[in-house]
Structures are given as structure tokens and as C-alpha cells.
N, C-alpha and C positions, 0 to 999 in steps of 0.2 A: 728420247726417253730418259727419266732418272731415275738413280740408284740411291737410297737411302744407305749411309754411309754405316758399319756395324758398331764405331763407336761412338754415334750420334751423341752429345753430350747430355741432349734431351731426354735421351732413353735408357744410357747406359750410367744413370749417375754417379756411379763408384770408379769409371777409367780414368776422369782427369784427377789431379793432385792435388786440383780446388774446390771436388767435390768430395770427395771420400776421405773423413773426417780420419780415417785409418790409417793413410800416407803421409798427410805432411809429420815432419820433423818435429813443429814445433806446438801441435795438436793431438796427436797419437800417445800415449803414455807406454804405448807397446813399443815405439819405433824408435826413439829417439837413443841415442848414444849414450846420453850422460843417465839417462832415469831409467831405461829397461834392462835389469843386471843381464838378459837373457838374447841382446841383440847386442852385445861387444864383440869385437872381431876376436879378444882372447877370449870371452870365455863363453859364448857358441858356437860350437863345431858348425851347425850347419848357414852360417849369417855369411863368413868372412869371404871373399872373394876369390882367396888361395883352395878354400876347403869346398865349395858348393859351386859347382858350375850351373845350375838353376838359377839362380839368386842374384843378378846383376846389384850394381849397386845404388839404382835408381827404382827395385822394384822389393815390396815384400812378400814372400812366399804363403804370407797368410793373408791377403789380401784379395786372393783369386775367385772369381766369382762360383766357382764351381768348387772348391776346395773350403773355403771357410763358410759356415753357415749363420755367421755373426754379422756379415757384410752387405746380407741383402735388404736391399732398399726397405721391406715391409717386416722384418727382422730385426733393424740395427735400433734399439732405442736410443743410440748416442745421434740418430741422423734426424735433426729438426724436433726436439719434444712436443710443439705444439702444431706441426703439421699432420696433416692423416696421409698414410700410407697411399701409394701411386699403386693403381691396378696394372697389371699385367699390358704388355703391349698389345697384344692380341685381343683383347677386354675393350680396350680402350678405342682400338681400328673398329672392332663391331659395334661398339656403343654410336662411333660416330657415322658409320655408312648405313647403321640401321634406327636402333631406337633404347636408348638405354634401358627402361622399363619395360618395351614387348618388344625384344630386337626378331623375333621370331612372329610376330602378326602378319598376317597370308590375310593384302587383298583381295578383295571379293572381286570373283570374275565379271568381266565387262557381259551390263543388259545387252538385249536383242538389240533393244534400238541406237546402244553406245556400237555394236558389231557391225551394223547397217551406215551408221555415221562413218566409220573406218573406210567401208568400202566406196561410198561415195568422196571421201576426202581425198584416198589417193587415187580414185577417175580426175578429181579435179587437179589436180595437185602432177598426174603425167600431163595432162591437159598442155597445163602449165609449163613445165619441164619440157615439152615437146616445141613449143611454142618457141623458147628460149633457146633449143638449141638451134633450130632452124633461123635463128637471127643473130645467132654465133656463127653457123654455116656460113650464112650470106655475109657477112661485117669482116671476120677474122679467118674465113674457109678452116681446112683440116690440117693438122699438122703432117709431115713428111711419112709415107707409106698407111697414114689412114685412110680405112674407107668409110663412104657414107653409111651405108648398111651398118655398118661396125659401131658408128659412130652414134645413128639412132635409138640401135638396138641395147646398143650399154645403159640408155637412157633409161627406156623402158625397162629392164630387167633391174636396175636397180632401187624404180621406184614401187615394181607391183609387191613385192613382199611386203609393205606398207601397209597390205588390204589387212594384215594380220597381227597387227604391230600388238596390239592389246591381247587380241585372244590367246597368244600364243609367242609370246615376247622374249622367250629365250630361241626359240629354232629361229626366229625374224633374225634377232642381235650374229649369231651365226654362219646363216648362210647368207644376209646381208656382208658380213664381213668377209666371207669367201671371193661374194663376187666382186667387190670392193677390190681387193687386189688382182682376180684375175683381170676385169674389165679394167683396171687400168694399165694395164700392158696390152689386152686387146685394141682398146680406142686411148690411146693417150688426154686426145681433144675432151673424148664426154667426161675425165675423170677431174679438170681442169674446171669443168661449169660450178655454177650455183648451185642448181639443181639436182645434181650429181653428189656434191657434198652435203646437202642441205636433207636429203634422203638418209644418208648413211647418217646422218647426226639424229635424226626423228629414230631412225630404227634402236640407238645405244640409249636415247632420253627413255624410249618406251618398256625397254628392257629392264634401265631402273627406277620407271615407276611401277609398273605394274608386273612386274613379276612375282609370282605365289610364295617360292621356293626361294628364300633370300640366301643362302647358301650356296645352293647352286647357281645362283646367281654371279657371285663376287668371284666362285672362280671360273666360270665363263667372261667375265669382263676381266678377270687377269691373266685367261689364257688369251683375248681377243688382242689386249693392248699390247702384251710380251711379245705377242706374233708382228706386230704393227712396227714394235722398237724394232725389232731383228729384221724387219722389211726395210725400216730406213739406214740401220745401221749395215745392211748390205750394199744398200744401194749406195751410199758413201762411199765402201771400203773398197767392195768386190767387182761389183758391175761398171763403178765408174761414171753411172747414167746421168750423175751432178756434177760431176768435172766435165764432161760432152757440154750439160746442157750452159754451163758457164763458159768456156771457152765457146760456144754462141754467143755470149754476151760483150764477149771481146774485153779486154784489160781495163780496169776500172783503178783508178785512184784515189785512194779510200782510207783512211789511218787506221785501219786492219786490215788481215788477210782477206782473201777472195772466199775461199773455201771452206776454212773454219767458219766467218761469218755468215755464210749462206746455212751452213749445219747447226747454227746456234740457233738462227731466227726458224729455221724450219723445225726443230726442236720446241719453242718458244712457240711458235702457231696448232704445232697438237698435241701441246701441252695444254693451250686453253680449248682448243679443241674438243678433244677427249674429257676434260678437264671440267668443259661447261657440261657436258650432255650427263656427265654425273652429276652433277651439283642439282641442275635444272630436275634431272629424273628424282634424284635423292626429296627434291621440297614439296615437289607432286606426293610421291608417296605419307610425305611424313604429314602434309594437307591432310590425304583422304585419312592417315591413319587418327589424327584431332579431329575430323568432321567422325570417323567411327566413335570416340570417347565421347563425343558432343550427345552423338544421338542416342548411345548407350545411357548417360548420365540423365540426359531426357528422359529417356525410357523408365528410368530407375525413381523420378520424379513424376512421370504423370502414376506408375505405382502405387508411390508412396502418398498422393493426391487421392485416388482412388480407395487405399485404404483408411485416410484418416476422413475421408468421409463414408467411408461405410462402417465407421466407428461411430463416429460422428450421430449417423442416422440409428445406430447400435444401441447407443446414450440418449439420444433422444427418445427411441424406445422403451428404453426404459425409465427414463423417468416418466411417462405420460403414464405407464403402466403404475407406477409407485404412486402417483398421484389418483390416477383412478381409483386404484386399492383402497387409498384412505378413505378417496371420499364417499365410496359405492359402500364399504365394507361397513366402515363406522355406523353409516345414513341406515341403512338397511340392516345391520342386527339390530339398531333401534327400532326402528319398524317391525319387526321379527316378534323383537322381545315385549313391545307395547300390543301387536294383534294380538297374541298369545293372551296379553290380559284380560283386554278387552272383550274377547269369547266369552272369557270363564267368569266376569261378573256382571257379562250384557244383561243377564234375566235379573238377577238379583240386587245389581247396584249398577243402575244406566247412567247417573252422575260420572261414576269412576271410570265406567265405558266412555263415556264423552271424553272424559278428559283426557283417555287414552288414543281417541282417533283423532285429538285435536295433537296431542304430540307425533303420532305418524304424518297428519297434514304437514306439519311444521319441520317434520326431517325430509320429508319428501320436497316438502319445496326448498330446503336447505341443497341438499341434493342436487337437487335438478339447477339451483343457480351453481352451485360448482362446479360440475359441469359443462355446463353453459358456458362458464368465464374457460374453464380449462381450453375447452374449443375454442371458444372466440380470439384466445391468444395463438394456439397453432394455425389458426386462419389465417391470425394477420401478423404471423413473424414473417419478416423480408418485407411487407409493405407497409410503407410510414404512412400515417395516418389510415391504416384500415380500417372497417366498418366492425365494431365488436358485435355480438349478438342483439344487445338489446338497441340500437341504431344509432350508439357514438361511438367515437373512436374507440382505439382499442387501448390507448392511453389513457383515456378516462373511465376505464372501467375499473372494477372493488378493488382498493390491497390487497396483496397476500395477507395470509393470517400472521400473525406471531406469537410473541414471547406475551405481550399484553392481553390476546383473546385466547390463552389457558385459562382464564381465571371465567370466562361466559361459557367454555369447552367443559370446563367442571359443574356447573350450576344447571347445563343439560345435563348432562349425567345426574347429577343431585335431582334432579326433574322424573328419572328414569331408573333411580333406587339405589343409583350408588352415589353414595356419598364420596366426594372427593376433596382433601385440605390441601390445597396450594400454599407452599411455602418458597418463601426464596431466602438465601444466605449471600449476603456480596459481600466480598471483600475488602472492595473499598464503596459507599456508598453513590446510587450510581450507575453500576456496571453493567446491570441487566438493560437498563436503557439504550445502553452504548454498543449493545449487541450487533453485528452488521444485519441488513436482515435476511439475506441468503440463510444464513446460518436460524434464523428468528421462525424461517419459516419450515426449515427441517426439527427445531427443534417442537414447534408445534405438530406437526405431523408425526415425528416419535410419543410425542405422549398421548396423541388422537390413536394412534393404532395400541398404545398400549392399554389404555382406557377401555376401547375396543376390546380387546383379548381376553382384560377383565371380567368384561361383560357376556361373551360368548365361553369362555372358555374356565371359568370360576366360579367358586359359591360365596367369595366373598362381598361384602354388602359396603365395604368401605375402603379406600386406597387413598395414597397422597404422591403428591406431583411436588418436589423437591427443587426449585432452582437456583445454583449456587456460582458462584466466580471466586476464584482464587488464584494466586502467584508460586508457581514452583520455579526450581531449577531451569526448567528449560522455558521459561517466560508464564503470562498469564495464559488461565482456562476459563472455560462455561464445561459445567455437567449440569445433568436433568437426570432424575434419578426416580422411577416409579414402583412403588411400593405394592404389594397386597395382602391378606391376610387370609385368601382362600385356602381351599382344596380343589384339585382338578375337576373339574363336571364331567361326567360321564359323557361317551357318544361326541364328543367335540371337538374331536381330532382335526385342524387345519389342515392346509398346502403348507404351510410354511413361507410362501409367498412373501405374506408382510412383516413376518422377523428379516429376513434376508432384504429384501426393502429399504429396512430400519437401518440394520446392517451397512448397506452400499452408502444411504445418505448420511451418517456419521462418518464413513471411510473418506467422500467427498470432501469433505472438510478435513481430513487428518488425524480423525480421531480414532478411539478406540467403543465399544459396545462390548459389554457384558449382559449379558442377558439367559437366565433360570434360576431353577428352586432357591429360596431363601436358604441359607444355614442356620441349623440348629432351630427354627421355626416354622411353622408353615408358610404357605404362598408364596410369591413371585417377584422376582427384582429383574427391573429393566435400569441400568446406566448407561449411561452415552457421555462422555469426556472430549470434548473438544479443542483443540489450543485456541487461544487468539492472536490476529499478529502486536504487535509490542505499540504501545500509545496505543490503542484500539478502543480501552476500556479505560479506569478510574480517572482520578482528577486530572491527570495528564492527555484524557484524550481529547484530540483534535475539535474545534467546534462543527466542523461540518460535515460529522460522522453519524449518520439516518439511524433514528431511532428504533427496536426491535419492530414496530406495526408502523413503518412510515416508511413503507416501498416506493 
């Protein structure tokens, strides 16, 4: 057995004179003769040799680990400035026999069919054992005053606690170790096999891997192995049972003692002994405790999987739904607003009626291809080359709208009484072309739903679609900005639906929406302010940047 010495120099850094920046002579400013007025043999009573019997003259009285509070290693800043502080010894033994970050993680108990596996191992494994000693029997017979019985029996007893080794790995580690040393003064012969030792080393591996209770653990394995030292350091000193079995051996000539060196190498053998079956149990457990972090981190991954596709599918929802809005809502207050007409001058002006259910024909069939395309594209996202609705791909179906058909979105409307003046302002000329068209085709569907809103929700008879690009501070923009001159109409209260719509697909982009009452005027202001990313837009931008209607 060893004794770790108390002033290890590895642990006690302030004992040697090479370590504690505080002792030497010619590094201490406190110690030294000629430079600390306060450590002269005249003129401090308590330093000089004749006045302090404490105080050798190899030692300082302030340097004592328990007396100065200057000296300790995580205290002194004169000790190393750009090293970090050494944890406690204690800190440092559990970090390494358990686990720095979860030295307290309690593996999970052995399955039914890991408990079932144990108990057929050690069937096979006495099997085995049995096998072995009966061919030790027959080769080498029994040693002086053994019996057989004695001899098979230590066999067996020390391998069936084996059946437990997992479930129950602290009482195995135990009373394995009990019978460990009685059976070897019972049967000398069984305690000398493979099999015999090969047991008691599974029982101390199993102990430290799979034990719950890692506390209770460490000091079971250091009351097991202190018990083991004091059995050999007996059997040395007191019993004599290694000097008998060496004078067996007869006088050996050897350039060291007989008896010392037989106590070195038997020291030396359960050392690694002892020594493997921790190590071995120690990598088992710190295994399953990485395969635990593996599968938790998994876990925490298919999650995070699972939520960003039902976000995923969240967002998909609702854009199909913003999309619908537009197109159902637009299509069909047109329709609304054109029946309406067409009742009230069918008798009296059948011209005006025609011309009114040829504009319902022409939204409805507008309608119904949007639609159509909006499907055909959900049908055939994830399959390349899909069939679109009308029987080609889904690549070959219509552009998105853009920034270029506001100006045919207005002259419907113009069709349907309200007047609408499309304008644009660029900054550098240019810009609006250079629009990407993700952005081309929100910014068309903001001014189709505001148009819209116009139209259901106002009395006035004229509005205008503003688009502009400009450079601030924080890089260039696109705003769209729509105008109106109404008053509320009565009875026309929305959902709210397609403001907040409007809303999310300016937010998509980064932008900001303002949207209600004019100041100081009547009617209705919709803006929508966009950034763009930098070269995106004027003379600087890239040539291979898709034009606002060229999806």
C-alpha cells in the first residue's frame, strides 16, 4: 500500500524554500536581513534566536499555513500572476475519480435484460472457474493442510456474488471483499488461481462503474483497500506467513534482500491490481456518462428539429393565408362592388350592366388563375419538375407580380372608379428596377390590399401609389406609400386580417409599416419602409441582380 507523503511538494506549494515566494532570502522583502527593518536580530524581539524559541533560524513565523493568510496558494498574488489558482486537494481527487462538471451523475440502473445477462455470465464464468481449478487439482494438487471441499468451495463462493455485480455493486464490492480474505486462509490453493483473483477484480471494476451513490462509493473502496494494506502489512510484520513461505524458497542470490524485495514486488502487483480495476471501472462509467450527454444533446436536437419545423409549417401558413387574402379579398370586393352596379342600372342602362359583368367575368377569372398558380406551387414545392395546374411544369408557370404591374393594378381600379396616380421617386435613377423581387412582390401585395381597403372601406373616389428609394444613415431603402382622400364608410368594419398581413410582410424584410388616419386631413396613409442590402440598388448595383417583375 502507499502513503501519500503530507508534504508532497505537488500539493503543499508554500513547504519547500523553492516554492514559497515568502522564504527565500533573496526574494521575500519581508525576510531578508539587510531590507526588512523588522526581521533584525536587534531590533525584533520576536525574530532573534536568543528571544523566540518558535522561530528556528531556517523558518519564518509568518509563513505558516494556518497562521498567515497571505500565503495561501489561491490568496498570495505574489505566487505566479499569470497562473490561475489550484483547487483544493479534495476538489481536485473528485473531479478526477468522478467527473468535473457532473461529479455527482447516478447511472441509470441495469435493464432486465443487462440483470438476466449478469446472471448467465457468472453460470458461465463458475463454469469456467470450476473447470480451472480441477486442472490445478490434477497438475499442482493442494497445498499443505488444504482440502478439496475447501478448495472448490472458495471457488464457487467467490464467484456467485458476480450474479449481482451490476444491480447491486456496492454490497457485491463488500462482501466480495470479505470473503476474499477469509477464503484465503480457508483454501490457500483457490485464492492463488486465475479465477479466484479474476472474480474479486470484476466485483471492484463493477463497483466503479456502476455504482448510483459515487460518494458512498469512494469510501467503500477506501475502507476495502486500507483493510487489504493492513492485511498485507500483517502478514509481513506479525504472522510471518511471507518469511515461512520464502524460507520455502530456500536462499536465493540476488543483489537485494530476500524479504524486502518479495514486499516491494507484492506491493507493486496490487498496486496495479487495485489500481486497474479502478481505472478500468472509472472509463466504463465516464463512457456511459458521454453516451448520457450524447443522447440528451440528441434529444435536445431532434426538439429543436421538430420545432423549427412546426414553425416552419407555422410560416408557411401563413403566408398561403396572406396570399389568399390578397387575392380572394381584392378579386371579390371587385366583384361586390361591380354587382352592386350592375342591379341598380340593369333596367335602365344595360350597356353600363354589361360592362359591369364583363369586369366581374375578368376578376373572377383573374382570381381563379391566382389561385390556381398559388396551388400549383404548394403542390409542387419538394418535387422538381412538378406538374403545375394548367399541365407544365411548375417552373414554367406566371411570375410573381411586382413593382412593374402596380401600374395595370391601378388602371383596374381606374376601371372600377377609383382613380389611382402611380408615382415613383428614385434616388438614383434605376432603383426601382433593381428591386429584388421577393421584396417586388410584397411590395405589390401591400399596395393590392391597400387599394382594396380603399375600395371597401372609403368614400373616396381617388388615391395614389407613391414609390420611392433613397440612402440614409444606415444604408439604402424602398418605401411605398398609399394615399387617400376619403372618409370611413359606414357598416365596413374588417378582421383586420390584411393590415396585420401587410404588417408581418414588411416586418419579413426588415422593415417598418405605418399605417392610419392622415394628419391634419382627411383619409388614410399606408407606408411601408424597407432597407435594401448595400450594392442592391443604383449605378453600383451588381449586373445579375432580377429585375422587380423578373422572378
Amino acid at each position: 500500500m502507499h502513503t501519500r507523503p503530507t508534504t508532497d511538494p505537488d500539493t503543499v506549494p508554500h513547504a519547500g524554500p523553492d516554492t514559497d515566494p515568502h522564504m527565500g532570502a533573496d526574494t521575500d522583502p519581508h525576510v531578508g536581513a539587510d531590507t526588512d527593518p523588522h526581521v533584525g536580530a536587534d531590533t525584533d524581539p520576536h525574530v532573534g534566536a536568543d528571544t523566540d524559541p518558535h522561530v528556528g533560524a531556517d523558518t519564518d513565523p509568518h509563513v505558516g499555513a494556518d497562521t498567515d493568510p497571505h500565503v495561501g496558494a489561491d490568496t498570495d498574488p505574489h505566487v505566479g500572476a499569470g497562473a490561475a489558482p489550484r483547487a483544493p486537494l479534495a476538489a481536485r481527487v473528485s473531479a478526477w475519480l468522478n467527473d468535473p462538471e457532473d461529479p455527482f451523475w447516478s447511472r441509470p440502473a441495469p435493464t432486465a435484460a443487462q440483470r438476466r445477462n449478469d446472471v448467465l455470465a457468472a453460470l458461465g464464468f463458475l463454469l469456467v472457474a470450476l473447470l480451472a481449478s480441477v486442472l490445478v487439482h490434477s497438475y499442482a494438487g493442494l497445498a499443505e493442510g488444504d482440502e478439496p471441499w475447501r478448495f472448490y468451495l472458495s471457488t464457487v463462493l467467490i464467484v456467485v456474488p458476480l450474479a449481482l455485480r451490476r444491480r447491486f455493486p456496492l454490497p457485491v464490492v463488500v462482501a466480495s471483499s470479505a470473503l476474499f480474505l477469509g477464503l484465503t486462509y480457508a483454501s490457500p490453493t483457490a485464492a492463488m488461481t486465475l479465477p479466484f483473483q479474476g472474480a474479486y477484480f470484476a466485483a471492484l471494476y463493477a463497483a466503479v462503474a456502476w455504482s448510483r451513490d459515487r460518494q458512498a462509493l469512494w469510501v467503500a473502496m477506501s475502507v476495502v483497500v486500507g483493510t487489504m494494506g493492513l492485511w498485507l502489512l500483517g502478514a509481513f510484520t506479525i504472522t510471518n506467513a511471507y518469511a515461512e513461505f520464502l524460507t520455502g524458497l530456500g536462499e536465493v542470490d540476488g543483489p537485494l534482500p530476500q524479504l524486502p524485495s518479495y514486499a516491494v514486488f507484492t506491493l507493486l502487483v496490487n498496486a496495479v491490481y487495485f489500481g486497474g480495476a479502478v481505472l478500468t471501472g472509472r472509463a466504463s462509467w465516464r463512457a456511459a456518462l458521454q453516451q448520457h450527454r450524447l443522447a440528451a444533446q440528441a434529444q435536445r436536437i431532434r426538439e429543436q428539429s421538430a420545432e423549427i419545423a412546426r414553425r416552419a409549417v407555422v410560416d408557411e401558413r401563413l403566408r398561403i393565408a396572406r396570399e389568399l387574402h390578397d387575392v380572394v379579398a381584392h378579386h371579390v370586393s371587385v366583384i361586390g362592388i361591380q354587382a352592386g352596379a350592375a342591379r341598380k342600372v340593369l333596367d335602365r342602362d344595360p350597356a353600363a350592366a354589361a360592362t359591369a359583368l364583363r369586369t366581374i367575368e375578368a376578376s373572377s377569372r383573374t382570381a381563379v388563375g391566382e389561385m390556381r398558380q398559388l396551388l400549383g406551387v404548394l403542390r409542387a414545392e419538394g418535387e422538381e419538375g412538378a406538374q403545375g395546374p394548367s399541365g407544365g411544369t411548375a417552373a414554367a408557370r406566371r411570375p410573381d407580380p411586382g413593382l412593374a404591374d402596380i401600374a395595370a393594378l391601378a388602371r383596374r381600379h381606374a376601371d372600377n372608379g377609383l382613380a389611382v396616380d402611380v408615382r415613383t421617386v428614385e434616388d438614383v435613377p434605376g432603383d426601382l428596377d433593381r428591386i429584388p423581387p421577393a421584396l417586388g412582390l410584397s411590395a405589390f401585395r401591400c399596395a393590392q390590399e391597400s387599394l382594396s381597403n380603399v375600395i371597401r372601406h372609403s368614400t373616396a373616389t381617388t388615391a395614389s401609389v407613391t414609390l420611392r428609394t433613397g440612402r440614409g444613415p444606415e444604408g439604402p431603402w424602398f418605401e411605398l406609400e398609399v394615399l387617400d382622400d376619403g372618409s370611413p364608410r359606414r357598416g365596413t368594419a374588417g378582421t383586420g386580417f390584411g393590415l396585420r398581413g401587410l404588417r408581418e410582410r414588411v416586418r419579413l424584410h426588415g422593415g417598418e409599416a405605418e399605417i392610419g388616419p392622415r394628419s391634419g386631413r382627411p383619409g388614410w396613409r399606408v407606408r411601408a419602409r424597407c432597407p435594401l442590402p448595400p450594392g442592391g440598388t443604383g449605378e453600383d448595383a451588381p449586373d445579375g441582380v432580377l429585375r422587380g417583375s423578373e422572378a
